[in-house]
SETOR-342597 format. One record per residue (C-alpha): residue number from 1; residue in one letter; x, y, z. Coordinates in Angstrom, 3 decimals. Layout:
residues N
[node NUM,A,[X,Y,Z]]
...
end
This chain:
residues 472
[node 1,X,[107.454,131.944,105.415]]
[node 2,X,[104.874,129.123,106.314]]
[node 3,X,[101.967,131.068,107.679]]
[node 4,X,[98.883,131.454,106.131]]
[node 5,X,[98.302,128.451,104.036]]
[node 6,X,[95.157,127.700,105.606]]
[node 7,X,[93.865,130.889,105.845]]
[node 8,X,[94.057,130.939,102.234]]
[node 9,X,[92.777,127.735,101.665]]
[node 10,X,[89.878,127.827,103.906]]
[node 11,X,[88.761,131.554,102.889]]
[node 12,X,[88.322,130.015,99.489]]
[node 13,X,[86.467,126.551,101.391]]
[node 14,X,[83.946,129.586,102.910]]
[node 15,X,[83.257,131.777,100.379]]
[node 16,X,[82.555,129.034,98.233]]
[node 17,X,[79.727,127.287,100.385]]
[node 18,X,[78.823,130.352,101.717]]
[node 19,X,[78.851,132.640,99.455]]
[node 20,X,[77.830,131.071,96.759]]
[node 21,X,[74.886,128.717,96.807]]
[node 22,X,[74.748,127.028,93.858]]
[node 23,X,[78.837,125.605,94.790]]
[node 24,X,[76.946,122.845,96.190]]
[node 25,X,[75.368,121.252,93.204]]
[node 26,X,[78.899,121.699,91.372]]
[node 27,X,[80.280,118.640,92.630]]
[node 28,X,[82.968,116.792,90.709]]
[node 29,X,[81.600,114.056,88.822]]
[node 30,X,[81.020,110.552,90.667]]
[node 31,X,[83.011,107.959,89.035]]
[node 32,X,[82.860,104.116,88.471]]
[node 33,X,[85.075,102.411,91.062]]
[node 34,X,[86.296,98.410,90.441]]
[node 35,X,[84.546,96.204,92.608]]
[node 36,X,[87.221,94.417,95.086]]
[node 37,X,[86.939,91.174,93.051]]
[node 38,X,[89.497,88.340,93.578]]
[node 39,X,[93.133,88.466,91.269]]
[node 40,X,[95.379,86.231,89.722]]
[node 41,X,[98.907,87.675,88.694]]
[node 42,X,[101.093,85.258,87.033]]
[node 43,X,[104.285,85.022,86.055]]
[node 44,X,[105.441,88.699,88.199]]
[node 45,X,[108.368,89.340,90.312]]
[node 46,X,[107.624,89.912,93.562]]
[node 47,X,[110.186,93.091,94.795]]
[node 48,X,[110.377,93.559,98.453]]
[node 49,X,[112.130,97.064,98.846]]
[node 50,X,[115.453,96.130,100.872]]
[node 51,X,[114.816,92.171,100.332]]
[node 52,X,[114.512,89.670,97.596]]
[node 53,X,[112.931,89.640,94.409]]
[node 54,X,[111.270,86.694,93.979]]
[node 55,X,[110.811,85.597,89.796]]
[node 56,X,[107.951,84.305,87.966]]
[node 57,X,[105.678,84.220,91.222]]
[node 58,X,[101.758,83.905,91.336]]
[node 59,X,[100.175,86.075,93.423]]
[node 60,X,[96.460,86.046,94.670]]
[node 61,X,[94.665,88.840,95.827]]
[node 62,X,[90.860,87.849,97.869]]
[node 63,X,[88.870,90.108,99.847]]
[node 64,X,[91.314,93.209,99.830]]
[node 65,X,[93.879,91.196,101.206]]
[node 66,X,[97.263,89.072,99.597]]
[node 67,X,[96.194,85.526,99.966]]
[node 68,X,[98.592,81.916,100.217]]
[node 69,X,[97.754,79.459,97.962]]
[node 70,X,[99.223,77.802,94.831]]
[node 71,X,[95.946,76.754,92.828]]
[node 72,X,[92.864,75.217,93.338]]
[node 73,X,[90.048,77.484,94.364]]
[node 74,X,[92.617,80.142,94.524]]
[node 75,X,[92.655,80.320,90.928]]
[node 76,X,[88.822,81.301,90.773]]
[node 77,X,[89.836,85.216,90.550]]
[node 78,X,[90.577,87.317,86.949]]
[node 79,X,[93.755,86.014,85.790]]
[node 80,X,[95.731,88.883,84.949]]
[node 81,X,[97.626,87.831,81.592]]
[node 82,X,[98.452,91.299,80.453]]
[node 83,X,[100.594,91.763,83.478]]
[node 84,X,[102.585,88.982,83.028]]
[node 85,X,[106.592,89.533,83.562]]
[node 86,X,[105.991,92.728,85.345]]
[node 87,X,[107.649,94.068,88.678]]
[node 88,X,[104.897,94.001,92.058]]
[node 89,X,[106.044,96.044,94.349]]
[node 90,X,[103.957,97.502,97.810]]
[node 91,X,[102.345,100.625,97.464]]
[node 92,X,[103.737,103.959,98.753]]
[node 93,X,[102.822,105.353,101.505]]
[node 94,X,[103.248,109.653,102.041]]
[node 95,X,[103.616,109.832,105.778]]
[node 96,X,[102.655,113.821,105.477]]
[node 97,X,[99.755,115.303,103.890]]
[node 98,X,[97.003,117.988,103.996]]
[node 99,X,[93.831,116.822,102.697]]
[node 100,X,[91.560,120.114,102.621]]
[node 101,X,[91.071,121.311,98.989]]
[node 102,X,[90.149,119.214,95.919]]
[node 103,X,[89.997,116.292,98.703]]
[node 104,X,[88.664,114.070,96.024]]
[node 105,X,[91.012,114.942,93.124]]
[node 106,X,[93.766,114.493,95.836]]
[node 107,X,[92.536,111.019,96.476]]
[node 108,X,[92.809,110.270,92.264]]
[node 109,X,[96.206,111.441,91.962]]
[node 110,X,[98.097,109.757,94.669]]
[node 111,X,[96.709,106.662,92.979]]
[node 112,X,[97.860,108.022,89.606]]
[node 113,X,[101.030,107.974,91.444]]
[node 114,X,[101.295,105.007,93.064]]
[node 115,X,[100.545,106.131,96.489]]
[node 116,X,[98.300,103.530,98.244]]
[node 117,X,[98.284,105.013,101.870]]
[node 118,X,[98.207,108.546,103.264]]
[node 119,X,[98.675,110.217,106.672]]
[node 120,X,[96.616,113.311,107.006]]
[node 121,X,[98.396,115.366,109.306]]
[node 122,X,[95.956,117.738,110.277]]
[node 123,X,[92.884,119.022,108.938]]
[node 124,X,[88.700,119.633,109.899]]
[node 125,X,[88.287,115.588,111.067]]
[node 126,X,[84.726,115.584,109.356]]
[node 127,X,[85.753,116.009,105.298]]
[node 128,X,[88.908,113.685,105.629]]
[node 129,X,[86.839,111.076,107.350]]
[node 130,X,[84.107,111.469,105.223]]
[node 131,X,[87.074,110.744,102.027]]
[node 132,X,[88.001,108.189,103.932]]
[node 133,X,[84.450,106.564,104.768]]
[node 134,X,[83.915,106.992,100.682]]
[node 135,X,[86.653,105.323,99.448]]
[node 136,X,[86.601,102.180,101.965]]
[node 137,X,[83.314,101.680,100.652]]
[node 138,X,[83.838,101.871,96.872]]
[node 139,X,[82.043,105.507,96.634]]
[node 140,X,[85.174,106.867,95.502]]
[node 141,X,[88.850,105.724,93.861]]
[node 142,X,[91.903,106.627,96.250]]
[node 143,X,[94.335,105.953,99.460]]
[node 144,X,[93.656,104.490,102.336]]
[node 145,X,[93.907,107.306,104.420]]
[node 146,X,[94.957,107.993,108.069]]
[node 147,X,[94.105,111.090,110.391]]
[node 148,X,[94.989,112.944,112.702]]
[node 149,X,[92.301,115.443,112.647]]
[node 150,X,[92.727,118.444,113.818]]
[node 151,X,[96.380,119.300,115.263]]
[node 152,X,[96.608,120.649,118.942]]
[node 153,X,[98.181,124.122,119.577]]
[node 154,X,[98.669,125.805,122.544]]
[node 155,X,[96.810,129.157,123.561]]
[node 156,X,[96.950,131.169,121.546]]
[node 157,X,[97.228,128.572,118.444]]
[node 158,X,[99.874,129.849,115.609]]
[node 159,X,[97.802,132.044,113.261]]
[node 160,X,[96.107,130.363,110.033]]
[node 161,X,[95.932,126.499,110.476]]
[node 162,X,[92.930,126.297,111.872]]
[node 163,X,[94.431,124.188,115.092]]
[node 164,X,[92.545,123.593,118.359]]
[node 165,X,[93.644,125.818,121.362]]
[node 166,X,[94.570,122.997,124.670]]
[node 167,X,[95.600,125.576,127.407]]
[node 168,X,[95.571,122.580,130.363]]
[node 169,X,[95.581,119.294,131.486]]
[node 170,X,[91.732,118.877,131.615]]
[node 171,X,[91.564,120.768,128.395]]
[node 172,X,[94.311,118.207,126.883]]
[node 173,X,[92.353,115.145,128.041]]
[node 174,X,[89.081,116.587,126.723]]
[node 175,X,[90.151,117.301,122.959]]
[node 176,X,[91.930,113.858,122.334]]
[node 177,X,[89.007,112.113,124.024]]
[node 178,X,[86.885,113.916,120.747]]
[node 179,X,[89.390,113.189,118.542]]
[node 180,X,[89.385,109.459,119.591]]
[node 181,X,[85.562,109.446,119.466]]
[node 182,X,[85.430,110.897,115.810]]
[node 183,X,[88.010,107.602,114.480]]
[node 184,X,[91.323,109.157,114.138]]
[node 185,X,[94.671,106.831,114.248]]
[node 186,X,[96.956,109.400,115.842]]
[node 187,X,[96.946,112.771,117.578]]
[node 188,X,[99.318,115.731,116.012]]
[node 189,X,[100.793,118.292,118.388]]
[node 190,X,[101.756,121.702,117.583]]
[node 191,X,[104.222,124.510,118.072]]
[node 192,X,[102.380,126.685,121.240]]
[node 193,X,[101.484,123.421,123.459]]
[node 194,X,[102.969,124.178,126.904]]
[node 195,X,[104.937,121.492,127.959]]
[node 196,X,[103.172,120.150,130.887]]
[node 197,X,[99.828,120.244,128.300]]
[node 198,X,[102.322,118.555,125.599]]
[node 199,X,[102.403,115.719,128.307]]
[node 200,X,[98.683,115.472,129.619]]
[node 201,X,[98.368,115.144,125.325]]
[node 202,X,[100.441,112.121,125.336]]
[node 203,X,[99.185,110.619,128.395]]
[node 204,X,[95.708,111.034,127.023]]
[node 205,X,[97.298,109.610,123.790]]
[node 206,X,[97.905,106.403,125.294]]
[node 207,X,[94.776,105.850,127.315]]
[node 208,X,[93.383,105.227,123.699]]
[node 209,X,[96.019,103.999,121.595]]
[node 210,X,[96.752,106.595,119.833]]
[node 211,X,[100.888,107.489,119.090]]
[node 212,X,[101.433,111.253,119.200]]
[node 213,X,[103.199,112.794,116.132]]
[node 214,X,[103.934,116.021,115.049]]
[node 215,X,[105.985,119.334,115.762]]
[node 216,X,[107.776,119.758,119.108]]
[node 217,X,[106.765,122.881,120.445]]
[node 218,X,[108.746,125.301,121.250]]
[node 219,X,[108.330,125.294,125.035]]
[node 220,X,[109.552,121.588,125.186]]
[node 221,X,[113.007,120.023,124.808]]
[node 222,X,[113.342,117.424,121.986]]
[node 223,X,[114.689,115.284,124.442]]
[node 224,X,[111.934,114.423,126.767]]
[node 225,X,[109.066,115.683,124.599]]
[node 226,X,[106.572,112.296,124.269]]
[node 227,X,[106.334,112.474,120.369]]
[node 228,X,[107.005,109.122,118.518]]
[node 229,X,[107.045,110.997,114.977]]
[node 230,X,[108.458,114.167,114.742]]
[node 231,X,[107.652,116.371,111.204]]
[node 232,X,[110.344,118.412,109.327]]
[node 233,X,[113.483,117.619,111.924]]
[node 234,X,[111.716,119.923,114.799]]
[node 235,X,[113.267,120.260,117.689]]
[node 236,X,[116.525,120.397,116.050]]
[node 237,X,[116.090,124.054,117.040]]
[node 238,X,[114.620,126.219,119.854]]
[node 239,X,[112.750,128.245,117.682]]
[node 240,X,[109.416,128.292,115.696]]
[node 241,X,[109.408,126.204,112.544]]
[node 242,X,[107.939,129.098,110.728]]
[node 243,X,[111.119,130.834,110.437]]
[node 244,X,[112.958,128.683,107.997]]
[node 245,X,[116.478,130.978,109.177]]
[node 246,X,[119.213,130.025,111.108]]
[node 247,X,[119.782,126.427,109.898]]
[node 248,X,[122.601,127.607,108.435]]
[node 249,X,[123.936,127.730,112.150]]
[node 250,X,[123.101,124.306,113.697]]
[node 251,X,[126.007,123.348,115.007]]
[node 252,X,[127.145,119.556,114.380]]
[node 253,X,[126.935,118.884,118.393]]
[node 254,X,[123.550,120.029,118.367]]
[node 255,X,[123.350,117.506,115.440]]
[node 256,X,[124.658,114.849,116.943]]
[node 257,X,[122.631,115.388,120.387]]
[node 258,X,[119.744,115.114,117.962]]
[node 259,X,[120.571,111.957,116.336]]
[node 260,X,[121.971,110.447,119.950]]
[node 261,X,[118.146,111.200,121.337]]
[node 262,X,[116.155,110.342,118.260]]
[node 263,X,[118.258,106.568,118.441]]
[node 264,X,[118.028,106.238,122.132]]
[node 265,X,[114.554,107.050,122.330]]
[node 266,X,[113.209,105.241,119.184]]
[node 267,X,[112.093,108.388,117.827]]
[node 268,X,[111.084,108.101,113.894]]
[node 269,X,[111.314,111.020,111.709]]
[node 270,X,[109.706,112.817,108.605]]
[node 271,X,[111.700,115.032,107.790]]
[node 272,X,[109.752,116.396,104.050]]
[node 273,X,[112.392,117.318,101.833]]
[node 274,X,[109.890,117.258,99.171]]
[node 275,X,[108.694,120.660,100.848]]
[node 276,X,[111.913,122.541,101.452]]
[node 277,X,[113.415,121.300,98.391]]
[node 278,X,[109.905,122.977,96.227]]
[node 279,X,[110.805,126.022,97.721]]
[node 280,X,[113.822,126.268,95.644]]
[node 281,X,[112.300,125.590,92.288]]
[node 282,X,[109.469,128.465,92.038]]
[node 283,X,[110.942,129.083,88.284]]
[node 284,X,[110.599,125.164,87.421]]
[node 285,X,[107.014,124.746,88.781]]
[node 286,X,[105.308,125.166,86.191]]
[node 287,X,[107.005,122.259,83.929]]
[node 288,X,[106.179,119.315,86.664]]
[node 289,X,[103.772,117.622,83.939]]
[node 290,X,[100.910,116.366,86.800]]
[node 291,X,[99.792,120.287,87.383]]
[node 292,X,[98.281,120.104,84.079]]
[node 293,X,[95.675,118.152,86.515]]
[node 294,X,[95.491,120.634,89.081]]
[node 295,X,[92.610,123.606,89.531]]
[node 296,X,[93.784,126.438,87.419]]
[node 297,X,[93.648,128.647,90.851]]
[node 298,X,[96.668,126.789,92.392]]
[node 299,X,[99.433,127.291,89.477]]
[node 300,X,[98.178,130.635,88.612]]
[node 301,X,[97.457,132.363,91.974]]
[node 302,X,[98.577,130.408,94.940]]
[node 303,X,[101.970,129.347,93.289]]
[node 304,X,[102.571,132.647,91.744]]
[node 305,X,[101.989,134.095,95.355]]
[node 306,X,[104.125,132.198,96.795]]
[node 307,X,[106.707,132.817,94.198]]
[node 308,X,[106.517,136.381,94.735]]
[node 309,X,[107.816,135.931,98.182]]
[node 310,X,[110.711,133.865,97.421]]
[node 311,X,[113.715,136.515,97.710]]
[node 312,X,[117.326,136.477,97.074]]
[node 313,X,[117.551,136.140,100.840]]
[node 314,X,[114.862,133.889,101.687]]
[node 315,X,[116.486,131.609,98.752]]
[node 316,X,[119.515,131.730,101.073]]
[node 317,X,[117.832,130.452,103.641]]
[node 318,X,[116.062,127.545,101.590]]
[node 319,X,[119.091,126.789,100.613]]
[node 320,X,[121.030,126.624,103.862]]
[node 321,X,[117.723,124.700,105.384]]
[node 322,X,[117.625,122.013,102.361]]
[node 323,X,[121.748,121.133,103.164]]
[node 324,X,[120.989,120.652,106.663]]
[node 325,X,[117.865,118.934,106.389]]
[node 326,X,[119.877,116.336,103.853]]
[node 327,X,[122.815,116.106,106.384]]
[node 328,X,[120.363,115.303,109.054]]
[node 329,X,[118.770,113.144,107.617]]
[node 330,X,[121.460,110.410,106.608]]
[node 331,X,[122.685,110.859,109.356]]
[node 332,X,[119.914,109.308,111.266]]
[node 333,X,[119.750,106.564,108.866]]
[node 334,X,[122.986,105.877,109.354]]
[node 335,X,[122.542,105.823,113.135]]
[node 336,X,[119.472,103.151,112.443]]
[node 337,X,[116.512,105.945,113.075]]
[node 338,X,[113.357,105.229,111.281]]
[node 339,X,[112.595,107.450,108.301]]
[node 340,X,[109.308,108.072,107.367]]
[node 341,X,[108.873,109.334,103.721]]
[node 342,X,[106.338,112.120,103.378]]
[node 343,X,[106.293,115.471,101.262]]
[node 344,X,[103.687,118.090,103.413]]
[node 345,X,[101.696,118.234,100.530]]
[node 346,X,[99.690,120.963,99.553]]
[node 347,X,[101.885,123.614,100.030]]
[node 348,X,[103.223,125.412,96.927]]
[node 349,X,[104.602,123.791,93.972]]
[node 350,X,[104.008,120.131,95.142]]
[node 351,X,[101.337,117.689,93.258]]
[node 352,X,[99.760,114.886,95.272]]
[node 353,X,[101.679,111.308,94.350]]
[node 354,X,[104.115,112.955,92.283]]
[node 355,X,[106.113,114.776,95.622]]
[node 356,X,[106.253,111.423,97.132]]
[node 357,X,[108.447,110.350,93.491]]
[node 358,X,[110.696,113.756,94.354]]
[node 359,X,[111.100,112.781,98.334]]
[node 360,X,[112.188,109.335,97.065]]
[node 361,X,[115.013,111.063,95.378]]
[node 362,X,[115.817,113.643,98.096]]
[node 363,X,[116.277,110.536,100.212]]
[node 364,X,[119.199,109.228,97.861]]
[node 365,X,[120.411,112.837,98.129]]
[node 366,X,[120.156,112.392,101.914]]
[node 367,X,[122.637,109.292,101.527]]
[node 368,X,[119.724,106.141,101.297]]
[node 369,X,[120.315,103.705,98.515]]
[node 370,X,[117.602,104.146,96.341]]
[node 371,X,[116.236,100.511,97.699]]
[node 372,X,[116.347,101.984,101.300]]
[node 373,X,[114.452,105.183,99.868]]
[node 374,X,[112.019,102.961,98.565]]
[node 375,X,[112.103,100.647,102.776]]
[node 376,X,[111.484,104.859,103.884]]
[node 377,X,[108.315,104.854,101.493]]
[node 378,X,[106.790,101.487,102.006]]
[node 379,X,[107.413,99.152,104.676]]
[node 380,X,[108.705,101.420,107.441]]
[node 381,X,[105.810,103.526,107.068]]
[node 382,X,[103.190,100.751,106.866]]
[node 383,X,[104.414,99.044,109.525]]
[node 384,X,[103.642,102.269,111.724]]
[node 385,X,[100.434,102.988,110.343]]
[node 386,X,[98.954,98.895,110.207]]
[node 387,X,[101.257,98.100,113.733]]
[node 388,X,[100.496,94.751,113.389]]
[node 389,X,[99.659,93.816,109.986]]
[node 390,X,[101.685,91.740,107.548]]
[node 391,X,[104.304,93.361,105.282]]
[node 392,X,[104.092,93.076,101.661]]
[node 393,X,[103.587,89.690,100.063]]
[node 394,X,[102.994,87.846,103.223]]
[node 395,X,[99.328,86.572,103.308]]
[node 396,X,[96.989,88.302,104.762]]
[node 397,X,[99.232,91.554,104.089]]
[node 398,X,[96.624,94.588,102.854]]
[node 399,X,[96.422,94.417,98.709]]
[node 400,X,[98.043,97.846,98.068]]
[node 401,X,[100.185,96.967,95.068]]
[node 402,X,[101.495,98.744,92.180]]
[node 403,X,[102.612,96.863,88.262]]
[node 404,X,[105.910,98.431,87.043]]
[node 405,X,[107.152,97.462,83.480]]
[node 406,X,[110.694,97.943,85.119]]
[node 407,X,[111.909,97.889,88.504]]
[node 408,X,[111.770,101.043,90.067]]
[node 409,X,[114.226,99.784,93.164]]
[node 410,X,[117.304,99.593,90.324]]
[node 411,X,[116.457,103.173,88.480]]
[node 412,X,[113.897,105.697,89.931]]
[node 413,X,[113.212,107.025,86.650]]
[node 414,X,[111.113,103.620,85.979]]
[node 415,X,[108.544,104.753,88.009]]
[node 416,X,[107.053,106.013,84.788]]
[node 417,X,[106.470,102.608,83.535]]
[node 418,X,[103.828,102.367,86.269]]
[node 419,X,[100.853,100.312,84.812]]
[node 420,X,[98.389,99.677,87.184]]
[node 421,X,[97.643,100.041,90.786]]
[node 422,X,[95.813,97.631,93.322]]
[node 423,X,[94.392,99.880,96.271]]
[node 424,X,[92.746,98.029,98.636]]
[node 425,X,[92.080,94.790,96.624]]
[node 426,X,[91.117,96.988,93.692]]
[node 427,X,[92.509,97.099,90.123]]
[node 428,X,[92.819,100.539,88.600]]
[node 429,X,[94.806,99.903,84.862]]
[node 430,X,[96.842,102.840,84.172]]
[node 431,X,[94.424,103.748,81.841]]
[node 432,X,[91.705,104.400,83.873]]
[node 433,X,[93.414,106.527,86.448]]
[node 434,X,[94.088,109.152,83.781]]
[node 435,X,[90.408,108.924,82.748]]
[node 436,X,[89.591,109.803,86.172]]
[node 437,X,[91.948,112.726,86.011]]
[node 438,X,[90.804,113.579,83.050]]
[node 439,X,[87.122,113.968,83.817]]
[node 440,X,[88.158,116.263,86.878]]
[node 441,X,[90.368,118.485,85.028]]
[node 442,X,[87.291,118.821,82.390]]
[node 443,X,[85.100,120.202,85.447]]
[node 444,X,[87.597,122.437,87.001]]
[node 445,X,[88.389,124.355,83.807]]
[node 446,X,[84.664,124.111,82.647]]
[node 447,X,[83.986,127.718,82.089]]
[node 448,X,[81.875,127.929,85.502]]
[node 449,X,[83.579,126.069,87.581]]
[node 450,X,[87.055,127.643,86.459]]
[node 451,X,[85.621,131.463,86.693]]
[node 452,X,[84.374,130.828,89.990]]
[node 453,X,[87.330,129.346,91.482]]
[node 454,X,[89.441,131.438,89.634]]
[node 455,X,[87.423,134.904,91.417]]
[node 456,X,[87.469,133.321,94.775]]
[node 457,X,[90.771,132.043,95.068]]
[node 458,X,[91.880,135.542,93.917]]
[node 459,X,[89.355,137.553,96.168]]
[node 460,X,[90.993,135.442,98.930]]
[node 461,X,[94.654,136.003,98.282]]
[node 462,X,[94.081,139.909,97.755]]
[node 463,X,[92.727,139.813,101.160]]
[node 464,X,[95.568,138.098,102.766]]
[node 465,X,[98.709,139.883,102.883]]
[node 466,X,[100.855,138.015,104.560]]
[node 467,X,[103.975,135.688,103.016]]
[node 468,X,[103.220,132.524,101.436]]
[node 469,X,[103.330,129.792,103.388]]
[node 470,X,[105.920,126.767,103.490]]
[node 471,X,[104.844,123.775,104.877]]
[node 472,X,[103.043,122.655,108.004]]
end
């Protein structure tokens, strides 16, 4: 159910550049980004997710970062008027995503969204980083983004995602050492590692800082395996994560061995409902309003693929997988086991920023109050990614903010009156996100553009006949 999403993907990367010369002088078009000028807000509540809300607050932004101050030079910055009695919250963060199509339209709509940090959990190291590299440097609106470059697999690496084989120790010590050279902030392990290469990983891991997140492979035991984030509640069972049967049968000792371990061991999870749950609602895909922004290729071939594959009996097992992954989930909360909030975007029916809004709501499914949903999305995760930086308001805290007309911590559906978003000490009004989107859905469906993705992406998929992939 899960294999060949990259395949895909990257068949239409390649026959693209290569095939097709004249691809690389259709790049999207470059946009205007705000300069990273200082900000006054005035008169805002100040909404810590899980803490207080603190009423008609100043706030100054300097230098990308929250700054103290009560006047004086602080008030040197654009006073921000228009925002006046609005809701500041801290930007969401998506703890899960796949940055390796439409990188840069990706980056514009988990701003659109509100989403003001990303983990890329695996992908070629040079494009992210080179997103990455763009937008610190004002080339390009979007995230701040963390990688893990490309995931390590065992030998032979599952089929289609484009992982690095590690057979050994030496092997093990060589490919984080690259990985560490090239500037990633974490390592991702994968279903084939051995065990004893699973552990030369981690203890490369270390050497250089790095925390080692990701699936735990099927040759090691959840319980000793040195993973500090494990993805979609792996290692719950022996087998492969590809099969998305059986969950139905996890028993609740198994369960509660699970959440015993996780607790004991400090062991955070992200689990991405957002994925399993998509997998459910083929039929509904096409009303979630922020595809209209999307390349006509993914709606119309790579969702309607994967649609074809969804069966009576593979809904079953979506089903049975969603209830367990929901069950799970609380109860590690409940047990006090960090929750990381993160959708596996880009697999089918899920739009960058707006899965994140879904896996908010899966979390109050999963038994969070909608307040701890929002902890699961914003300070928990930021306080893995920045380990020592300031949370939120504090000074010196990073300036990833977002403006709600109403608070979104009392009713989730007032993440709609989302009005502007500060990324990195930037201001993007409301307005101008859209433009951006706007201007990128004008060059994908531009008659060139469109026919040319439209042929490759199909060429592509004809070629591939295996199921439609689920997550990763």
């Amino acid at each position: 159910m899960r294999r060949a999403l990259y395949a895909v993907l990257c068949l239409v990367l390649a026959a693209a550049v290569v095939g097709l010369g004249s691809w690389l002088v259709l790049e999207p078009p470059a946009l205007e980004v705000p300069e990273a000028e200082a900000l006054v807000f005035t008169n805002v509540t100040l909404v810590t997710p899980g803490g207080v809300r603190r009423v008609g607050e100043t706030l100054f932004v300097r230098d990308g970062r929250v700054q103290a101050g009560d006047g004086g030079e602080q008030d040197a910055g654009l006073v921000l008027h228009q925002y006046s009695g609005k809701y500041l919250l801290p930007g969401l963060v998506d703890m899960h995503v796949h940055l390796s199509v439409h990188t840069k339209l990706l980056a514009i709509l988990f701003l659109a969204h509100g989403v003001t940090s990303v983990r890329d959990m695996g992908s070629l190291t040079g494009p992210t980083l080179e997103l990455r590299r763009a937008i610190v440097e004002g080339e390009h609106p979007g995230p701040r983004i963390f990688s893990c470059g490309r995931p390590l697999d065992g030998n032979p690496p599952v089929p289609g995602r484009g992982n690095r084989p590690v057979a050994s120790v030496e092997e093990a010590h060589a490919a984080v050492a690259e990985l560490a050279a090239a500037g990633v902030e974490c390592i991702k392990v994968y279903d084939n590692l051995k065990a004893d290469v699973l552990d030369a990983v981690a203890a490369a891991a270390a050497q250089h800082g790095l925390p080692v997140v990701g699936h735990v492979p099927v040759d090691a035991h959840f319980e000793r395996a040195p993973i500090t984030d494990v993805q979609h509640l792996t290692g719950l069972r022996r087998e492969r994560p590809d099969s998305i049967s059986g969950f139905g049968d996890v028993d609740l000792e198994r369960i509660a061995r699970f959440v015993a371990s996780s607790r004991e061991r400090q062991i955070a999870h992200t689990p991405t409902l957002a994925a399993v749950a998509a997998m459910l609602r083929p039929e509904s895909a096409g009303s979630i309003e922020a595809a209209r922004w999307l390349p006509r290729w993914v709606p119309e071939l790579y969702w309607s693929r994967a649609r074809q594959s969804i069966t009576p009996q593979a809904r079953a097992s979506w089903s049975d997988a969603l209830d367990v992954f929901l069950d799970v989930t609380g109860r590690l909360h409940e047990a006090g086991v960090r929750i990381h909030a993160g959708t596996d975007m880009l697999t089918p029916f899920q739009v960058a920023g707006e899965s994140l809004h879904r896996e908010l709501a899966l979390l109050v499914e999963a038994g969070l109050t909608l307040e701890q949903a929002w902890v699961a999305a914003t300070l928990t995760p930021a306080a893995t990614l920045d380990a020592v930086e300031p949370s939120a308001f504090d000074a010196g805290a990073p300036a990833d903010l977002l403006v709600f007309g109403s608070d979104p911590t009392r009713d989730l559906a007032a993440l709609d009156s989302l009005e502007a978003v500060v990324a990195q000490g930037r201001l993007y009004p409301r307005a101008l996100l859209q433009s951006y989107l706007a201007r990128y859905r004008d060059f994908y469906r531009s008659g060139l553009v469109d026919g040319l993705t439209m042929a490759l992406a199909r060429g592509a998929l004809t070629l591939d006949d295996q199921p439609a992939p689920s997550g990763d």
